[in-house]
N, C-alpha and C positions, 0 to 999 in steps of 0.2 A: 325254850317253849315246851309245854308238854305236851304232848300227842297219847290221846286216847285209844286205847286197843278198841278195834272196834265190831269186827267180822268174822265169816268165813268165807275161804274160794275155793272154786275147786278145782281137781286134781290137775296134774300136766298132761298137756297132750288131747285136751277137748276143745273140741271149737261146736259154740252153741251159738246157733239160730231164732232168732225172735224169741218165745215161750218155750225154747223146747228144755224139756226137762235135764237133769244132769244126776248120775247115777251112785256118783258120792261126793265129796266136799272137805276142802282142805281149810285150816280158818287163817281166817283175812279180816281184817278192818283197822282193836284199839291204838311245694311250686317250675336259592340256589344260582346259586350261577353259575352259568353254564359259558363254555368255551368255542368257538369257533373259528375256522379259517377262513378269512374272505373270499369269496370266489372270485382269479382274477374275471374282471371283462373287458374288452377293448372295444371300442366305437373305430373304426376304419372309414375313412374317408374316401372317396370317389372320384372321379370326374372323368366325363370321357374324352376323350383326346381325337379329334378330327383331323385327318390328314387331308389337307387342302391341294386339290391337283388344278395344274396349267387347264384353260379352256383351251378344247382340241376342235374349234371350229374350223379352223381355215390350215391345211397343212405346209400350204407355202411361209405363214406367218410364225415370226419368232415364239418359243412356247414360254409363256410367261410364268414367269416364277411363281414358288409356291409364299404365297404372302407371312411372314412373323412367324415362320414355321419357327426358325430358332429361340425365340422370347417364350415362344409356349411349352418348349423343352427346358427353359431355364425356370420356367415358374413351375413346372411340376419338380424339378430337383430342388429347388426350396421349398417346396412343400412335404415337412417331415412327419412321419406316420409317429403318434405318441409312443412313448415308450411303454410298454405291458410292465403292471406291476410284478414285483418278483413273488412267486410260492414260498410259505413256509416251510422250511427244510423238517422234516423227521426232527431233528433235534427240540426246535421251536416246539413245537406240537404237544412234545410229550411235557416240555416245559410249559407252557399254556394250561392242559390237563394237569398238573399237579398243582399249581397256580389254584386254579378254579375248585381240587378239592380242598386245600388248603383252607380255603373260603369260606367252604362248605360246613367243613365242619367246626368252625367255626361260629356259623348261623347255626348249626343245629345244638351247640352248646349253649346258648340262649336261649333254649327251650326249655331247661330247666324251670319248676318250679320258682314263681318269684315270691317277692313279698304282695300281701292283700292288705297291708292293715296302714293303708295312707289315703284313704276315702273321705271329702270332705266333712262327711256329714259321722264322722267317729273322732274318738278322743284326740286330741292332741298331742305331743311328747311331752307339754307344757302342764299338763295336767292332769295326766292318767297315774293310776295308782303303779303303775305296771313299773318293776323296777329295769334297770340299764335297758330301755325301750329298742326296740328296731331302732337304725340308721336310713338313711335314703340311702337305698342299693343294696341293704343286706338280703341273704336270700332266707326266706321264712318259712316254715309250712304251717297253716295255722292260720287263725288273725286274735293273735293276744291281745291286743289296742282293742276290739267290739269285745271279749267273751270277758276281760278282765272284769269289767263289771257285774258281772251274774257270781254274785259272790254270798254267802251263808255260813254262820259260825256253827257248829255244834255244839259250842259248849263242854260242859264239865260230863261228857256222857258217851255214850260208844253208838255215837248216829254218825261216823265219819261217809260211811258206804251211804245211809239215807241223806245227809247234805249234800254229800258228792254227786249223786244221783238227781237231786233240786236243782244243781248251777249245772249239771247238761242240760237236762229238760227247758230251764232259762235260755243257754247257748241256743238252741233251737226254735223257742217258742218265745223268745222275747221276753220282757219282763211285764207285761200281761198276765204270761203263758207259765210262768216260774212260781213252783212252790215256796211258802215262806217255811220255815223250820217245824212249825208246829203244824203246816199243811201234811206237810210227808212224812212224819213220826203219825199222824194221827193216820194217815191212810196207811202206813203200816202196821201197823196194828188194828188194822179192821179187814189187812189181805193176807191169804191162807200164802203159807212159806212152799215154794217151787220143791222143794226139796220131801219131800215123802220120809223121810229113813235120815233125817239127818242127825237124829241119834242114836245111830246105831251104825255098825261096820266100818265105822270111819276110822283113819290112821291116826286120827288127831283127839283118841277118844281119851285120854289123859287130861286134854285140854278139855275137855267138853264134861269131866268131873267137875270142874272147878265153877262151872257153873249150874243154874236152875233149869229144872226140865223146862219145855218149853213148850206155848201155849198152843201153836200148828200155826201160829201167823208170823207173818215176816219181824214184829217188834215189841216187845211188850218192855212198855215204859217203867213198868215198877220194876222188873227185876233186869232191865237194862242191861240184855246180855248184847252180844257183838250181831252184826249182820251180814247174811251169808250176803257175797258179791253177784250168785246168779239169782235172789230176789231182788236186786236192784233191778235186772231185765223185765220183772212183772211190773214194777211199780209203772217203767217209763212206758210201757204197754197201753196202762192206764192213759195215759196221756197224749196218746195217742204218736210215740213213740216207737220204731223198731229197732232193737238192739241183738247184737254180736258179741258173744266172748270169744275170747282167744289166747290162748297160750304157747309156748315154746319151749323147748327145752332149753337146760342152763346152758348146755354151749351155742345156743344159737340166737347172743346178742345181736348181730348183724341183720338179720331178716326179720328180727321182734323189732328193731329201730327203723328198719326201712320199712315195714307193716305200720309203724306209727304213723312215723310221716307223711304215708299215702292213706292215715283214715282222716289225719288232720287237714288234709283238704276238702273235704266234703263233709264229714264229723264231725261229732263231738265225742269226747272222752274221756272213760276216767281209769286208773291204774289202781294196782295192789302194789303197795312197798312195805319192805321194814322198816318201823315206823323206828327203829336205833340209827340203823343208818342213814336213812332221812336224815333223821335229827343233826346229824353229823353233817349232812351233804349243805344243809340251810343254816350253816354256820354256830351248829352247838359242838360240846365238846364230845371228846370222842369217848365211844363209851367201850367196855371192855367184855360185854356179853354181847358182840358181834355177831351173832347166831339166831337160828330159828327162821321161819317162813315169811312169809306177806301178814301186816296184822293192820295195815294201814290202809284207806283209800283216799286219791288225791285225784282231783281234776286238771288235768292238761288242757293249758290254751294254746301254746304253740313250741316248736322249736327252732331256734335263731342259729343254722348253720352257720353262718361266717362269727358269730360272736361263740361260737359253741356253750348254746345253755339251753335250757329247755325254762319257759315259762308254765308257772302254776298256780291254781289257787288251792290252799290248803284250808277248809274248815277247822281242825285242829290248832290248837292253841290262840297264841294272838299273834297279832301281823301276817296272820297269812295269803294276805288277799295280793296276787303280782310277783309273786317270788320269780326272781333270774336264777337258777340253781346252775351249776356245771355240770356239763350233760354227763360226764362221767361218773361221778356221785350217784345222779340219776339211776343210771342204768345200774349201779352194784348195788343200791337198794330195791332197784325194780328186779333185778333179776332173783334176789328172794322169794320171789312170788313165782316165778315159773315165768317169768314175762309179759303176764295174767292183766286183761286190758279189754274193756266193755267199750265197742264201738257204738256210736248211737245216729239215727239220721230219723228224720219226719215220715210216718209212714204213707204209704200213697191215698189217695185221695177215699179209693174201695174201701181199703180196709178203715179209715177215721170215721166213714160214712156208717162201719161195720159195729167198729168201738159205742158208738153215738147211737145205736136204734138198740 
């Protein structure tokens, strides 16, 4: 497939809030129990025992006997007091208590993140475009089965960042609420580019020869240059949208992939890759100019830890709507990008009310 260059992002080591501006630019785009010892108790039985003496009326008369005194001494030695249950020794105890944490944590390992994308009223496995789909019981962060469908091609052009940026705004807002292609190419190019200075002082100004000065808006259709990745945050602004960038540095694959997976449970998402590596990671050949930054953006619907792959939908080239990719591939073409990753959620109710007046 071909993948179109398509952007700029910027630099490593920035994390940007809603609108807020970014100070240079890198280019980017073409889911108890508890233990106790019983207390012993015993119930003890009673009775009281009457000692029956001779009537001492008359002292010359024989003194008569004490009546059944002996049967009432026999019936109390056959009456046997229950036996107390026995205490648990020290031993038991601490065995009980490891027992019970055992248990525990256990139950708390089942608190994991599960999967979300088995709801009746969403795709089936029988019919989603989404490729090697969740299983019953895998653990997911995401719901790829709902987002697979908010999907948009770019085409033969360098709008990867502005489709990418349509099928979040869809994820969010429904397919009501989702730009078609020519919705958000037209609104970028009618909105001024976040960027002030982004021709000028940049690292990546070699690159930024090779193309047309630029017009101060996020897209100009006729000279089709790439799109920065922090004016993707203004578009979703418009739309009532709040977004997050975020980066990492290269050695800190680990907490750029667990930062994913916890925006994909409430998020939505899109990434900067090399769009070579990519190319490589989604089953093309491997190419031999291995090099260079983030030039690509791709939307994430979710990540399938027990199958380890990350789903995606790619506006670049064809077929890219569902892609299962290997989360490894993934991340050594994401981490060309600085680990560079626009988080996006519906903004509160104030501020949509704020957007709208």
């Amino acid at each position: 497939m071909t993948l179109a260059a398509c952007g700029l992002a910027v630099g490593a080591g920035i994390l940007l809030a809603g609108a807020s501006p970014v100070a240079s630019a890198a280019p980017a785009d073409s889911n108890h129990s508890s233990v106790s010892a019983g207390s012993a108790s015993s119930a003890r039985t009673s009775s009281s025992l009457r000692t029956v003496k001779a009537a001492d009326t008359n002292k010359s008369r024989t003194v008569a006997k004490a009546p059944a005194a002996a049967p009432v001494a026999a019936a109390v030695a056959q009456r046997r007091l229950p036996t107390l249950p026995s205490l648990p020794t020290p031993v038991a105890v601490i065995h009980a208590v490891q027992d019970a944490v055992t248990t525990l944590g256990r139950d708390l390992s089942r608190l994991t993140v599960k999967p979300t994308p088995t709801s009746a009223n969403e795709s089936s496995t029988a019919t989603t475009p989404l490729r090697d789909p969740p299983a019953p019981g895998d653990v997911v962060y995401g719901n790829p089965l709902r987002n697979v469908r908010y999907f948009i091609s770019q085409g033969d052009n360098n709008t990867c960042v502005l489709s990418s940026t349509a099928m979040v705004i869809g994820q969010l807002k429904g397919a009501g609420g989702m730009p078609t292609w020519s919705d958000i190419v037209q609104e970028a190019k009618d909105t001024p580019s976040y960027s002030s200075e982004r021709n000028s002082g940049s690292v990546w100004s070699k690159l930024l020869k090779k193309y047309v000065a630029r017009t101060g808006n996020i897209y100009d259709p006729v000279a089709d240059e790439y799109v920065y990745y922090v004016d993707s945050m203004a578009l979703m602004e418009n739309h009532g949208v709040d977004a997050t960038m975020t980066t990492f540095t290269k050695s800190q694959g680990d907490l750029a992939l667990a930062s994913l997976k916890s925006a994909l449970t409430t998020n939505s998402v899109l990434v900067a890759v090399n769009n070579r590596i990519w190319a490589e990671a989604i089953g093309g050949a491997h190419s031999a100019r291995r090099f260079g930054t983030a030039n690509h953006a791709i939307t994430v619907l979710g990540i399938n830890e027990t199958k380890d792959v990350i789903y995606i939908n790619d506006s670049g080239g064809t077929g890219g709507q569902g892609l299962a990719v290997s989360l490894d591939g993934f991340m050594e073409a994401w981490q060309r990008g600085q680990y560079l990753s626009v988080s996006a959620r519906l903004a509160a109710p104030s501020s949509q009310a704020a957007l709208a007046a």
